[in-house]
C-alpha positions, 0 to 999 in steps of 0.5 A: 162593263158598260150598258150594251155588253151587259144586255148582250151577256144578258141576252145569252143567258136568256137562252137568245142566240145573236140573230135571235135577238142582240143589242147594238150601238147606234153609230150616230147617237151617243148612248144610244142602243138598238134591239134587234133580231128575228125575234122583234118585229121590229128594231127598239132604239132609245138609250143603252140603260133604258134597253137594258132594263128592257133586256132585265126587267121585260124580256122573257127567256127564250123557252118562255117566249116560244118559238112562233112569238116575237116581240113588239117594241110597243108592247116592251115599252108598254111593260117597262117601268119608269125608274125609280 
């Protein structure tokens, strides 16, 4: 499984629907993915294991996060731990 899929899969069983929040290829750059959805302020784009250790490692579940709250790129960026 590669990088997108497996953030998408673990976007699901965060409780996130696809509109609310889902990772896309970017069409124009290898390796690249995008966060995006009603539940970010606005689209996240860096490489596909970076927003999958976002998706891992930062991003709440969806009961935790509430429903008026939406994420801000720079405050997951904010949270996310160089690798190791």
């Amino acid at each position: 499984m590669d990088a997108i899929a497996e953030a998408n899969e673990l976007l699901r069983a965060k409780g996130y629907a696809e509109r609310d929040l889902a990772v896309f290829p970017v069409p124009v750059g290898q390796n690249k993915a995008l966060l995006k959805g009603a539940r970010i302020v606005s689209p996240l784009s860096d490489g596909a294991e970076t927003v999958l250790r976002l998706v891992r490692d930062v991003i709440p579940p969806a009961d935790e996060l509430g429903k008026a709250t939406t994420l801000r790129p720079a405050d997951l960026r904010a949270k996310l731990q160089p690798p190791v």
